[in-house]
MARKOLKE-784020 format. One record per residue: residue in one letter; x, y, z of N, C-alpha, C in turn. Coordinates in steps of 0.02 Angstrom, whole numbers, padded with zeros to 5 digits, always signed. Layout:
BEGIN
aXYZXYZXYZ/...
***
This chain:
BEGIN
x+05867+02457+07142+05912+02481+07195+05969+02433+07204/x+06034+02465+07231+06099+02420+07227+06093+02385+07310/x+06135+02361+07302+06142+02307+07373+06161+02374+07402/x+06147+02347+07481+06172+02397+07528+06247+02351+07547/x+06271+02428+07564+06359+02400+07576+06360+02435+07667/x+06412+02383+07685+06422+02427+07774+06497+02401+07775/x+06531+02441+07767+06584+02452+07766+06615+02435+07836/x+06643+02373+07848+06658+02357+07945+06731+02356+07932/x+06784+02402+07929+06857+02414+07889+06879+02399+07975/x+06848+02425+08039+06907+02388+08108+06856+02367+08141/x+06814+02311+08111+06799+02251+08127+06803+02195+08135/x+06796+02143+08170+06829+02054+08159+06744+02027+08154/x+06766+01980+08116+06709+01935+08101+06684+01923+08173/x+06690+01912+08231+06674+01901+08298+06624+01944+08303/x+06628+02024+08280+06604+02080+08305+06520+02057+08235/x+06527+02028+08214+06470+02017+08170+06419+01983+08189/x+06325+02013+08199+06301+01978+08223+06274+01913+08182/x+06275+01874+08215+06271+01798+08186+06210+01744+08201/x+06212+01756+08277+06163+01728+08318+06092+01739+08321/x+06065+01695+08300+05976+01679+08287+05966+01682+08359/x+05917+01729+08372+05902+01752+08446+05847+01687+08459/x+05816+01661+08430+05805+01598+08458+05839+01520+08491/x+05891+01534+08484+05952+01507+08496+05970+01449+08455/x+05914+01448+08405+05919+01388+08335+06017+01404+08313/x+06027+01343+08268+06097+01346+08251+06088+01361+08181/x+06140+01425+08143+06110+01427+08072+06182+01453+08046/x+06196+01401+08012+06253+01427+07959+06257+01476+07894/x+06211+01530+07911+06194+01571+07871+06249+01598+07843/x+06304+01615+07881+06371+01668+07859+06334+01743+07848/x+06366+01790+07807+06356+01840+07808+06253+01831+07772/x+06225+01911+07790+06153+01902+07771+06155+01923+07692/x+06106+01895+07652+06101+01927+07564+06088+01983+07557/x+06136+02002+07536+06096+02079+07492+06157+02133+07563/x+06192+02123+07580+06245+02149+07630+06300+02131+07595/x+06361+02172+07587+06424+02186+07561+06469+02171+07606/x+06496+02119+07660+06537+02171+07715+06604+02136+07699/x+06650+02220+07715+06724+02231+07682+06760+02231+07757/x+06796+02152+07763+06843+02153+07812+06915+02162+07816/x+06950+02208+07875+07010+02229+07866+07051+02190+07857/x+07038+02112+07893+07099+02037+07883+07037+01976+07837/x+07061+01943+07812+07025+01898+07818+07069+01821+07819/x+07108+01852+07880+07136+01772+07925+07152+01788+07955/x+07103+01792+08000+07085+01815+08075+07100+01738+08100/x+07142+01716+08149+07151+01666+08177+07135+01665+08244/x+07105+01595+08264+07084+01582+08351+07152+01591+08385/x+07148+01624+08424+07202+01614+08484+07218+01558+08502/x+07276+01555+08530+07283+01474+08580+07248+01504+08629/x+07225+01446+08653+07149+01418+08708+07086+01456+08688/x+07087+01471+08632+06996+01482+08603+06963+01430+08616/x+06980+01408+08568+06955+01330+08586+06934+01279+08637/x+06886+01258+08639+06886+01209+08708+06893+01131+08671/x+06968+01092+08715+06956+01020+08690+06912+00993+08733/x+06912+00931+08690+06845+00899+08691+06853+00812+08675/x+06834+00753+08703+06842+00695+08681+06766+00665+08679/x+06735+00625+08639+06678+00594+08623+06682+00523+08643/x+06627+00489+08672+06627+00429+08691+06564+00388+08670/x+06559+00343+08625+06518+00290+08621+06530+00242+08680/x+06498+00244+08746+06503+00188+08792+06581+00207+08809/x+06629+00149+08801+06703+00164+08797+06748+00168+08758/x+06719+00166+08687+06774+00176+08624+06763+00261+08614/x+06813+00288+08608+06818+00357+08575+06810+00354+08513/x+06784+00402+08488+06754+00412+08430+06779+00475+08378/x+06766+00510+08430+06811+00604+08419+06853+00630+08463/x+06895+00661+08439+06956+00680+08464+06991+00755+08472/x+06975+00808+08517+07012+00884+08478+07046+00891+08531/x+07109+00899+08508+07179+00908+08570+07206+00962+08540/x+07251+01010+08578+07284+01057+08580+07355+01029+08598/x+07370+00994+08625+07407+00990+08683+07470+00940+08611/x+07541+00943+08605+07562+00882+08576+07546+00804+08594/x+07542+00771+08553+07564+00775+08482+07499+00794+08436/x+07422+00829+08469+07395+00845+08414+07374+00905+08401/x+07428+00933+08416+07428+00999+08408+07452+01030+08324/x+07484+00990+08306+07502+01015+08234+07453+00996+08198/x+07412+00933+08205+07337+00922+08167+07289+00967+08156/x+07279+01012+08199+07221+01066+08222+07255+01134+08218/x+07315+01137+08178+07326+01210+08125+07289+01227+08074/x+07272+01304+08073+07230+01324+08037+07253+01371+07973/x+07244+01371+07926+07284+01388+07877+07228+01445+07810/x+07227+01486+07781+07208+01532+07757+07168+01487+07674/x+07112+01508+07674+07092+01471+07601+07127+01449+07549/x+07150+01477+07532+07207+01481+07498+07253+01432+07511/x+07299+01450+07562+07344+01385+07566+07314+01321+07564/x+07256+01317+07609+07216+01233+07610+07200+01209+07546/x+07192+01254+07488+07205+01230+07401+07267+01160+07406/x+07315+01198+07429+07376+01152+07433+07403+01096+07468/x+07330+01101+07502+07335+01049+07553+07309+00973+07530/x+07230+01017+07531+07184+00973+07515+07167+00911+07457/x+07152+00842+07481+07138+00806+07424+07076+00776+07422/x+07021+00764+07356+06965+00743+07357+06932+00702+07405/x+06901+00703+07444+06866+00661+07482+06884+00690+07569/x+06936+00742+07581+06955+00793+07636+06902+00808+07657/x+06889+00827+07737+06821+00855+07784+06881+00911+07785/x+06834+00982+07767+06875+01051+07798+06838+01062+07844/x+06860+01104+07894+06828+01155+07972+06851+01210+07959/x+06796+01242+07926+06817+01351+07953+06796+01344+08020/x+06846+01383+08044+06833+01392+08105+06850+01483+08124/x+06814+01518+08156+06816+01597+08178+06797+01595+08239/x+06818+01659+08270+06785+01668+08344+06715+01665+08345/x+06668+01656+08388+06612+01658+08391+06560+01643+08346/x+06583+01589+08318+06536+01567+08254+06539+01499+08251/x+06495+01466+08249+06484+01380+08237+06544+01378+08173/x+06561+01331+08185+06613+01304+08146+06585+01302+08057/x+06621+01280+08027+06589+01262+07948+06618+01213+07929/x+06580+01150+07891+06612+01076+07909+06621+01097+07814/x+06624+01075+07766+06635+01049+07692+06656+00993+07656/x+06656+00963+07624+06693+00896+07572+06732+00931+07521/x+06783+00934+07529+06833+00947+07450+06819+00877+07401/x+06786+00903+07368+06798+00851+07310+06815+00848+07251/x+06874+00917+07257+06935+00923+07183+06915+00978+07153/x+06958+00991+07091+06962+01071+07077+06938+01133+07097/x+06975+01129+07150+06972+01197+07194+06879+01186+07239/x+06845+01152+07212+06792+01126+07248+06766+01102+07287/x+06705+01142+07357+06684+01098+07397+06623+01071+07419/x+06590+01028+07441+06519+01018+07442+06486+01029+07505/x+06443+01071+07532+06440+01077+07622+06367+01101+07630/x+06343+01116+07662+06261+01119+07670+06259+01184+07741/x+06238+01226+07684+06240+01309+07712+06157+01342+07692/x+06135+01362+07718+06057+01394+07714+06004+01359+07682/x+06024+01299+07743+05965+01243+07722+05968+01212+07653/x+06024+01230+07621+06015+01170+07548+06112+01162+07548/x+06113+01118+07504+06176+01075+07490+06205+01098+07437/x+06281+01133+07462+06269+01187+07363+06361+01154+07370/x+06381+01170+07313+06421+01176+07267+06481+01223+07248/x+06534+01239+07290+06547+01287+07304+06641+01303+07277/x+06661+01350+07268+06728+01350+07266+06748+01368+07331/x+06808+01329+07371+06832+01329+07445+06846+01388+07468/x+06871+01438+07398+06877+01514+07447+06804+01535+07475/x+06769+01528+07424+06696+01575+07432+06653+01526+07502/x+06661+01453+07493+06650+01430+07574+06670+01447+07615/x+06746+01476+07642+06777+01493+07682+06760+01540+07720/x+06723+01594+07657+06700+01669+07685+06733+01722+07739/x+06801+01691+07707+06876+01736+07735+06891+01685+07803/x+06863+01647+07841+06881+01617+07885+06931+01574+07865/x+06987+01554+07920+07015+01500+07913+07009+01433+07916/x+07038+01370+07915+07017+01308+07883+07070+01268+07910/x+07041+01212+07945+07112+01148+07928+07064+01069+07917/x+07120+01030+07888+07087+00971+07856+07058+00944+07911/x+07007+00916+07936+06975+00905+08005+06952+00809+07972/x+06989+00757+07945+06999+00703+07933+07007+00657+08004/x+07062+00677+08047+07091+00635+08078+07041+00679+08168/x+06975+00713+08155+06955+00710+08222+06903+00654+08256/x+06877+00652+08194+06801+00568+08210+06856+00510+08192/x+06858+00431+08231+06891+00411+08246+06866+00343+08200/x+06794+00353+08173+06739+00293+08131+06814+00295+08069/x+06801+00237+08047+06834+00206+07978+06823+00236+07909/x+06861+00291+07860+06834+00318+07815+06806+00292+07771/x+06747+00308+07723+06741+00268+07664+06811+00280+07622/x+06804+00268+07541+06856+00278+07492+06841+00352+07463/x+06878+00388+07451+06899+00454+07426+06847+00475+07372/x+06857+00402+07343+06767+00423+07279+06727+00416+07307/x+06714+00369+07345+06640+00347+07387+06626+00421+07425/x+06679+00461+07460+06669+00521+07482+06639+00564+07428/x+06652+00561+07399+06642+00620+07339+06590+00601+07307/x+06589+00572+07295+06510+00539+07284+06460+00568+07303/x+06466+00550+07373+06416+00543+07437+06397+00621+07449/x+06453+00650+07425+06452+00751+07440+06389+00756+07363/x+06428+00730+07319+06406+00762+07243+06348+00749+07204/x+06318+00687+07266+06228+00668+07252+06167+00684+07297/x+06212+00737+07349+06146+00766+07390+06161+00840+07343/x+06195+00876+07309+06214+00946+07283+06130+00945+07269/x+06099+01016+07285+06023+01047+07290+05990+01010+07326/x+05971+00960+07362+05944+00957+07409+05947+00998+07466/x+05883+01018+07473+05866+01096+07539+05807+01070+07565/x+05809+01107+07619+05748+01095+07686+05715+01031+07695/x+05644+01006+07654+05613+00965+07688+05666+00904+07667/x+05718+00890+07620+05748+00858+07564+05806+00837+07620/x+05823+00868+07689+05898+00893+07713+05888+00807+07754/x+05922+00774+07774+05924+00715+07839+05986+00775+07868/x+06013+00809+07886+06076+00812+07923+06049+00908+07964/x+06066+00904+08011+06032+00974+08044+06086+01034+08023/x+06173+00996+08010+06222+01063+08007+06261+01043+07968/x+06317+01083+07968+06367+01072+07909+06393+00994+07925/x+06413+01001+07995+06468+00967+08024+06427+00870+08010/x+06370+00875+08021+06322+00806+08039+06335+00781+07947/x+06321+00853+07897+06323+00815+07825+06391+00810+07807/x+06439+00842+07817+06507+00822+07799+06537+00745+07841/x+06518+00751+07895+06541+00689+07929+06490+00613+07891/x+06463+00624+07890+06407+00566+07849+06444+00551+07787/x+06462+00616+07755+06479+00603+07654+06553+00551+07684/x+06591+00561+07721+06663+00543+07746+06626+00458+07773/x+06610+00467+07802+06582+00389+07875+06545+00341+07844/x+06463+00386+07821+06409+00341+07796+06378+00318+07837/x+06365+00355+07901+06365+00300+07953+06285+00346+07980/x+06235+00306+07984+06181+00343+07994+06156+00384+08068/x+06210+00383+08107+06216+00405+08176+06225+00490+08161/x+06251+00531+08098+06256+00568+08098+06191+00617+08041/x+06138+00557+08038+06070+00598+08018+06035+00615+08061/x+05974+00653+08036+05924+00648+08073+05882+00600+08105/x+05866+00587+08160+05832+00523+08183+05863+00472+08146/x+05931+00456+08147+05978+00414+08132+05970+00365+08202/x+05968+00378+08275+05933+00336+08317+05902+00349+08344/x+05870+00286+08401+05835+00288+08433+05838+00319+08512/x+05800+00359+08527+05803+00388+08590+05756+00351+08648/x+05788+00301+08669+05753+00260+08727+05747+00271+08792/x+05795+00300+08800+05817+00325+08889+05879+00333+08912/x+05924+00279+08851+05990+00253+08864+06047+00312+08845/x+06083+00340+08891+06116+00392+08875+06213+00365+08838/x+06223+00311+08802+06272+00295+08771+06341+00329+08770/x+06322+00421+08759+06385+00446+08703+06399+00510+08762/x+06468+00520+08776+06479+00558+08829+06527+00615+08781/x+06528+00664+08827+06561+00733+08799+06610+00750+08846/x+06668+00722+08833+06712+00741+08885+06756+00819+08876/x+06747+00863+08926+06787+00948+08906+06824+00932+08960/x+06867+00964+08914+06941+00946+08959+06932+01054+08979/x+06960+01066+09050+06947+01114+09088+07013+01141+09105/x+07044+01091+09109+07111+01110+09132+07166+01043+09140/x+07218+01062+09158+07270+01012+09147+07250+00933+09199/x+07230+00923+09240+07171+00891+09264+07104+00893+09293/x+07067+00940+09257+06994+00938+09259+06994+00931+09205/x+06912+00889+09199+06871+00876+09151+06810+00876+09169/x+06751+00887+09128+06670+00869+09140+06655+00840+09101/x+06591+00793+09091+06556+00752+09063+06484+00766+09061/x+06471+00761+09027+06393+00773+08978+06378+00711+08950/x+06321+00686+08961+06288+00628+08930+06217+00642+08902/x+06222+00593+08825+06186+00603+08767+06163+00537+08745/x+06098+00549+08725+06047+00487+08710+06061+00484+08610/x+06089+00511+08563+06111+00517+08533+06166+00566+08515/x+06211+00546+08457+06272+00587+08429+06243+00649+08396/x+06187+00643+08371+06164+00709+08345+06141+00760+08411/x+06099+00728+08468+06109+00775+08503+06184+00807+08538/x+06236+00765+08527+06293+00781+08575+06339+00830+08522/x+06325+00818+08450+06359+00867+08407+06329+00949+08405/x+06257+00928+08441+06236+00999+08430+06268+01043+08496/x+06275+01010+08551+06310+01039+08619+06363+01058+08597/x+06421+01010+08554+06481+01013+08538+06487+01085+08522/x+06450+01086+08456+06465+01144+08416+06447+01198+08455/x+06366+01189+08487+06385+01279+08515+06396+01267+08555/x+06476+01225+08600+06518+01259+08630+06566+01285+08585/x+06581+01260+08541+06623+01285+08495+06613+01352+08456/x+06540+01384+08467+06527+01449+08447+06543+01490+08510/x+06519+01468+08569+06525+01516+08621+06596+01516+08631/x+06652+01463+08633+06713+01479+08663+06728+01468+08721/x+06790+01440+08721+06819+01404+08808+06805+01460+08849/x+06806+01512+08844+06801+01559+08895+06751+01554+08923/x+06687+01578+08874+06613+01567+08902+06585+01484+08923/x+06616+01437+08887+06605+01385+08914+06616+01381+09006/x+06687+01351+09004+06692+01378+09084+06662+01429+09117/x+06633+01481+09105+06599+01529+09145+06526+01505+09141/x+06505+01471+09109+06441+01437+09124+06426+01385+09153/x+06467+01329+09145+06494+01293+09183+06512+01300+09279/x+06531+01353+09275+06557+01372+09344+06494+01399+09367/x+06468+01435+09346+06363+01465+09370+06332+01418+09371/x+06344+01358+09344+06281+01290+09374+06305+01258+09417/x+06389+01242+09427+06395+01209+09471+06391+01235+09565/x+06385+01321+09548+06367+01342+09595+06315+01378+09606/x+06259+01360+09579+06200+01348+09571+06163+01300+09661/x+06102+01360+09665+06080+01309+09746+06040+01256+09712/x+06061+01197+09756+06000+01153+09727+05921+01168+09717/x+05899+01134+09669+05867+01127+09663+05828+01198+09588/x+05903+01221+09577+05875+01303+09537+05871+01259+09458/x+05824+01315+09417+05809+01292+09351+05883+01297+09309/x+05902+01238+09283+05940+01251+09238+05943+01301+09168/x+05999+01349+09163+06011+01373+09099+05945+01367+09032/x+05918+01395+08998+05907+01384+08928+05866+01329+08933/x+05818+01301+09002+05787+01249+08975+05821+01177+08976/x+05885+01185+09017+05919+01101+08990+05898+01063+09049/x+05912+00999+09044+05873+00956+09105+05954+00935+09126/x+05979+00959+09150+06043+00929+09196+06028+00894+09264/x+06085+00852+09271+06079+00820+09364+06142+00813+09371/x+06169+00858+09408+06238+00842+09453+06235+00770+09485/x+06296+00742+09475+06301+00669+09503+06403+00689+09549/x+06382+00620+09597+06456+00657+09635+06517+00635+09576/x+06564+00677+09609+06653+00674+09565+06646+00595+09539/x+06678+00587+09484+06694+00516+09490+06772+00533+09433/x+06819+00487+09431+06873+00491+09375+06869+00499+09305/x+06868+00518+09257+06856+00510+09172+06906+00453+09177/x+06893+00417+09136+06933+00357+09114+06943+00354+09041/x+06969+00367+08993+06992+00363+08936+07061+00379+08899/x+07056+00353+08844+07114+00354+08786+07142+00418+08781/x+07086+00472+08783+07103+00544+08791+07136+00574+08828/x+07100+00557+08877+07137+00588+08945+07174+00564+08979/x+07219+00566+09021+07252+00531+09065+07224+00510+09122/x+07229+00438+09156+07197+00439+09221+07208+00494+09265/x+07160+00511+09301+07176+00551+09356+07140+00628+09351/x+07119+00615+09279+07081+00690+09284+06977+00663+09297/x+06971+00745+09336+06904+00730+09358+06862+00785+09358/x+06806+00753+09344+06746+00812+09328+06663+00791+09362/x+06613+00808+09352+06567+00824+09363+06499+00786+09342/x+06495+00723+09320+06450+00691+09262+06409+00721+09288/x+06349+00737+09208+06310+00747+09214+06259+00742+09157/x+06179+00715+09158+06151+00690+09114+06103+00741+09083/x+06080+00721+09015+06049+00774+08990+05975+00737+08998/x+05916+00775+08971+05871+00751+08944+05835+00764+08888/x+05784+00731+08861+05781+00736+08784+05760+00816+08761/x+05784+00832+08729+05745+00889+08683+05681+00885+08668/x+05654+00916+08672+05568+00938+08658+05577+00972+08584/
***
């Protein structure tokens, strides 16, 4: 029997279901043995899809996603294709689509990229990673010191087939940032979870609001990152706004262990003094 085909001709990749009803994160892309024929395939985020976002080790920034100039021309997104022309060996790409966890990759030359999609580490040409989504070089958002361009490529081109029990990295984004860094904060149980909540998640809300989220590791704070980055500024803030008016004492969302703490200022490189939000702490994952 032939593959089944479903023809989605005035559909957007958005309208595609994606989401593991367990609320696990899975870079599956489209399912095997499914055909699907889209009417664009560079479908671009709107301005303010996106929610920015600043990362904090203690008080050095670490990560960086602005909209706003001057880094607004960094975080253009450009069609597979063109990013051929962009891209040079040892490059971190980001597909990025509505409603879909991002897709992290390593270009590491002829038309080639290395990225870790359905639990194993494959080998890929950048259109067929792309999977019609759009792309921009995502180099200049983690703020850590790069290795060298071979050392990158390397680092992509000696995990290629390693899958499941074989994986240290939970998503695209944790193994592409590692092949680039090297830096073991972005494996699995890369640290230690003591109590100490280190790494803050600053969302910028508005032209002075912000909130803060605190994380006992970077792997847990990349996994928040990203699915906000699947759900979208929209739904972010609308969830956001239901806890904070939330009566005390009610169960948080999905199981999370939050604690409202009073206003205090964000203070960083990111932001400007004067914007303010909500800290608030997580607790460990089970």
């Amino acid at each position: 029997m032939g593959n089944q085909v479903e023809k989605l001709t005035h559909l957007s990749y958005k309208e595609v279901p994606t989401a593991d009803p367990a609320g696990a994160e899975r870079d599956d892309g489209p399912r095997i043995g499914v055909s699907y024929i889209f009417s664009t395939d560079d479908e671009e985020l709107e301005p303010g899809q996106e929610l920015e976002c600043s990362v904090y080790y203690r008080d050095e920034c670490i990560y960086h996603k602005g909209f706003s100039p001057p880094d607004a021309a960094d975080l253009s997104t450009y069609s597979a294709e063109h990013l051929l022309s962009r891209c040079q060996p040892g490059d971190l790409v980001e597909f990025v689509c509505p409603a879909q966890y991002p897709h992290w990759a390593v270009y590491v030359g002829d038309f080639q990229v290395v990225h870790l999609q359905r639990l194993e580490v494959l080998s890929s040409f950048l259109t067929d990673a792309s999977q019609g989504r759009r792309g921009r070089i995502a180099n200049a958002l983690y703020r850590y010191p790069a290795l060298s361009p071979a050392a990158v490529v390397r680092n992509a081109l000696e995990q290629v087939g390693c899958k499941e029990r074989e994986l240290s990295w939970r998503n695209s984004e944790c193994f592409a940032a590692w092949c680039r860094y090297g830096r073991r904060e972005f494996k699995i149980g890369g640290e230690l979870r003591i109590g100490k909540q280190p790494y803050r998640l600053h969302l910028r809300l508005g032209p002075r609001r912000a909130h803060t989220l605190e994380f006992q590791s970077l792997e847990d704070l990349i996994m928040e990152k990203r699915r906000n980055d699947q759900l979208g500024r929209a739904a972010v803030l609308q969830e956001l706004a239901a806890h904070l008016q939330a009566p005390p004492g009610a169960a948080p969302a999905e199981g999370r262990t939050r604690e409202t703490r009073p206003l205090e200022t964000v203070r960083s490189s990111a932001f400007p003094l004067g914007f303010h939000g909500t800290e608030m702490s997580r607790g460990k994952r089970k």
